[in-house]
N, C-alpha and C positions, 0 to 999 in steps of 0.2 A: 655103770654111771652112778654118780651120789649125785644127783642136785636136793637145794635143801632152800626153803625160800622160812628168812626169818626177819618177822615184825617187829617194830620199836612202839608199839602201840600205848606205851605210857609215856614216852617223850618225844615223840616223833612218829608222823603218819608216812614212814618210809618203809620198804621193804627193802632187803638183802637179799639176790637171788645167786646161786654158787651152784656152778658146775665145775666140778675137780677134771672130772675126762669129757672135755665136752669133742665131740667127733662128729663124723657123718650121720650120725642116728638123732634124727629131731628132736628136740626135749620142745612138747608142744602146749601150751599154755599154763606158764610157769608159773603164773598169779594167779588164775583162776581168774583174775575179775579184770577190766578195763584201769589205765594208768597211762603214768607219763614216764620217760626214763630221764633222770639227770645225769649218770655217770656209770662208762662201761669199763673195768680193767681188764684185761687179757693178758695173762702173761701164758709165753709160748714158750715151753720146754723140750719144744723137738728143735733141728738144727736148722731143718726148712722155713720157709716162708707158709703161713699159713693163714686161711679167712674164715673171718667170722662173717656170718649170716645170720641177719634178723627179718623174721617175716611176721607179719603183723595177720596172722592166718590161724584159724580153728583148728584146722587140720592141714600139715605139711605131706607131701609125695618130696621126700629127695628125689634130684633130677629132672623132675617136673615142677612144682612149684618154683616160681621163681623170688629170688628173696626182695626185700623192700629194702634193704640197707646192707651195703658189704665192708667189711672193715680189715685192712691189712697190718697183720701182726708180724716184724720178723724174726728171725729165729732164732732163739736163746733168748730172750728181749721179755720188759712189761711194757705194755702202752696204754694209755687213760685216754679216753675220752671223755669231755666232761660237756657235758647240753646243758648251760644255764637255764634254759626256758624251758627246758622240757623234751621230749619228742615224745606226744599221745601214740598210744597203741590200743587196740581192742581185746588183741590177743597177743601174749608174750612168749611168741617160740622163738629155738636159734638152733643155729647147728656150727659146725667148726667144716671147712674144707679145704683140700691143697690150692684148687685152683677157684679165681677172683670172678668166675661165669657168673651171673647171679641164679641160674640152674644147673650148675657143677655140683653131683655128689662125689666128688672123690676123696676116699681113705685116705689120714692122716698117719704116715708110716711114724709111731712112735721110736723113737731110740734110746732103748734099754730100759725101755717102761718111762720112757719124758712124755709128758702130757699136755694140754690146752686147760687153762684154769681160766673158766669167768666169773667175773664177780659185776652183778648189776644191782645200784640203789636207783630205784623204782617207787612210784606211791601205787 
């Protein structure tokens, strides 16, 4: 995984958080610190349908933790979501899955090395 979270701290109190492979393995409090999210991209490079999972949680269990927010991407495809106002979180994890359970861990079969790319601006 490369996740990489970068600040605009001289022009902007936004963060940019980036998961290039984001999969079934929980990338678990990506800010570090408490925020709101305005806008999630996801572009999905495998052929399937696949979900993103946000859980507002210190510590994730795939398959047990259940997510707080499920987001359906399909396949080949970018999709934006944009939250004017915000959505507060405490904790900024997520994870990507085939299926939309909001406690499904299952393995995202990449083809031919296609991947799940997220991109969140967050404060």
């Amino acid at each position: 995984m490369a996740t990489s979270t970068t600040k605009f701290e001289d022009a902007f109190d936004y963060k940019v958080v980036r998961e290039t492979v984001c999969n079934n393995t929980a990338i678990v409090n990506a800010t570090s610190n408490p925020g709101s999210i305005y806008s999630i991209s996801l572009t999905n490079g495998t052929t399937g349908e696949v979900h993103f999972k946000f859980f507002d949680a210190a510590t994730v269990t795939m398959g047990t933790t259940v997510a707080d927010m499920v987001l359906r991407i399909a396949g080949s495809t970018t999709t934006v979501y944009n939250i004017p106002d915000g959505l507060e979180f405490t904790n900024l994890s997520f994870a990507c899955t085939v299926s939309q359970n909001p406690s499904d861990n299952s393995a995202i079969t990449a083809n031919s090395g296609a991947t799940v790319d997220v991109k969140i601006i967050c404060t």
